[in-house]
C-alpha positions as CSV (number, residue, x, y, z in Angstrom):
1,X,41.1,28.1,-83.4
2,X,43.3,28.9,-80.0
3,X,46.9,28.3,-79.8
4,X,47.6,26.6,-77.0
5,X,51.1,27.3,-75.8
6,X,52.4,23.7,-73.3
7,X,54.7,24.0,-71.1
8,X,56.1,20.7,-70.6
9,X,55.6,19.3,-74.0
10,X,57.2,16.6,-74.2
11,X,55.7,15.2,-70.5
12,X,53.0,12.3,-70.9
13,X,50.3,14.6,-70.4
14,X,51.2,16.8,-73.2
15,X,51.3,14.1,-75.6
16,X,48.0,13.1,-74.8
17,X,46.5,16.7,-75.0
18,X,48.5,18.0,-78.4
19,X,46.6,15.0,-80.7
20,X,43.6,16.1,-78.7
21,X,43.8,19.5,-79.5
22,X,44.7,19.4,-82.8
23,X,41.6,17.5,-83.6
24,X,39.2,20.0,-82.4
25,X,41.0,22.7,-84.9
26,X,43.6,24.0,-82.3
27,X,47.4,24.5,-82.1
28,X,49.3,23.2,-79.9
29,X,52.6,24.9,-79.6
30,X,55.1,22.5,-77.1
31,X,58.1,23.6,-75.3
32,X,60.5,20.8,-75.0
33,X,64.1,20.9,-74.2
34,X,66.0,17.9,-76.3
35,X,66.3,18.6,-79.7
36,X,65.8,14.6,-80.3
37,X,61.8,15.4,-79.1
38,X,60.9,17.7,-81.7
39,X,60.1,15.1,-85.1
40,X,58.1,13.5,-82.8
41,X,56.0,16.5,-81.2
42,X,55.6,17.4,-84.6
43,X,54.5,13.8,-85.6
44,X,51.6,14.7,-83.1
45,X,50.5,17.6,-84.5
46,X,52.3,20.4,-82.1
47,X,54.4,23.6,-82.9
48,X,57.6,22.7,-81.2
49,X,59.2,25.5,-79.4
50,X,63.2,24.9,-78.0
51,X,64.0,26.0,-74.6
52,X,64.5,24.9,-71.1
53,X,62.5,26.1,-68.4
54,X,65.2,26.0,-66.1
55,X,67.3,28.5,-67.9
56,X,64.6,31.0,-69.4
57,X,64.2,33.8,-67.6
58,X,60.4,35.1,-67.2
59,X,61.0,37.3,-70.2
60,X,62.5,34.8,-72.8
61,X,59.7,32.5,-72.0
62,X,57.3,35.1,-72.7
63,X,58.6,35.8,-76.3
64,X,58.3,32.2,-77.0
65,X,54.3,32.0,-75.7
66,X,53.8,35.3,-78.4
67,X,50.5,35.2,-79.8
68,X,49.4,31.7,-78.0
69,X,45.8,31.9,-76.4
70,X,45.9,29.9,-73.2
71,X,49.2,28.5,-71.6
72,X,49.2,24.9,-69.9
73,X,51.5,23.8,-67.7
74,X,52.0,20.6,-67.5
75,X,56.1,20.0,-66.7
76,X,57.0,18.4,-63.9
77,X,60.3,16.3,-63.2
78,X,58.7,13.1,-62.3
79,X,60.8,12.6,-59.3
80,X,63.9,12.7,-61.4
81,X,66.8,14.6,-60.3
82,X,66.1,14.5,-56.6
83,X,64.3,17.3,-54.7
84,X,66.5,20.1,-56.1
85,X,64.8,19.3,-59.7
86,X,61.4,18.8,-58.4
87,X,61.6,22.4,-57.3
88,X,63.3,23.9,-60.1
89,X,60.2,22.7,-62.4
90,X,57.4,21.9,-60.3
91,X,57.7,25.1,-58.1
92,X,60.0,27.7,-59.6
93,X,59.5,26.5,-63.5
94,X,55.2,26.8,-62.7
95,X,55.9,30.5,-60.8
96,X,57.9,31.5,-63.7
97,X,55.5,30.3,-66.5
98,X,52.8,32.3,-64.6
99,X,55.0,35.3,-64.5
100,X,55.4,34.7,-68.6
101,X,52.2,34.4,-69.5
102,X,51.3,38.0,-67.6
103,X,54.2,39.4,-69.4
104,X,52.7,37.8,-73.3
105,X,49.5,39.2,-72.4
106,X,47.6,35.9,-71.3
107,X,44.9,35.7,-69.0
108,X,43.9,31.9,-69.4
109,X,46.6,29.6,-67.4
110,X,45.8,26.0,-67.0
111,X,48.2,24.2,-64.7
C-alpha cells in the first residue's frame, strides 16, 4: 500500500486516478483548494488535504506530502484565469511541487 500524494485533486484527472487507486489497496491523499470539494474527494476514496498551490511556499507543501510515497501532479488551470494563471499552476505550481517533494524526501514524481 503507497500513499499517493495528488497535486491537483480535485482536477478531472485526479478524480479518475483516486477511485483507481484506492481499488488496488492505495491511498490517495488530494490537495484541493475549496473547502466545498472535500465530501466529495472523500466520497472517492481520497485523503483530502486543504491548501492552495498558489500560496504554499515549497516548504508548507512539503509538510502536507509527509509520509506520501509518490507525488502526482496533475493541476493545471485549464485555461482559466488567463495566461497569468496558467503559469502560476502549470509552470511555477509543477516547479514548486518538485521542489516539495525533494524537501519530504520523495524520489518518485509523476507529472
Amino acid at each position: 500500500m503507497k500513499r499517493i500524494f495528488i497535486v491537483g485533486g480535485n482536477g478531472k484527472i485526479a478524480r479518475h486516478l483516486a477511485p483507481r487507486l484506492v481499488q488496488q489497496g492505495d491511498v490517495p491523499v488530494s490537495l484541493y483548494r475549496q473547502l466545498a470539494q472535500e465530501a466529495d474527494l472523500k466520497a472517492l476514496g481520497a485523503t483530502p488535504i486543504f491548501g492552495d498551490l498558489q500560496t504554499l511556499s515549497p516548504e508548507s507543501l512539503a509538510e502536507l506530502m509527509h509520509d506520501c510515497d509518490v507525488v502526482v501532479f496533475s493541476a493545471g488551470a485549464g485555461g482559466k484565469g488567463g495566461v497569468e494563471t496558467t503559469t502560476a499552476i502549470d509552470g511555477v505550481g509543477l516547479e514548486k511541487s518538485v521542489e516539495a517533494a525533494k524537501l519530504a524526501g520523495i524520489s518518485r514524481f509523476i507529472g
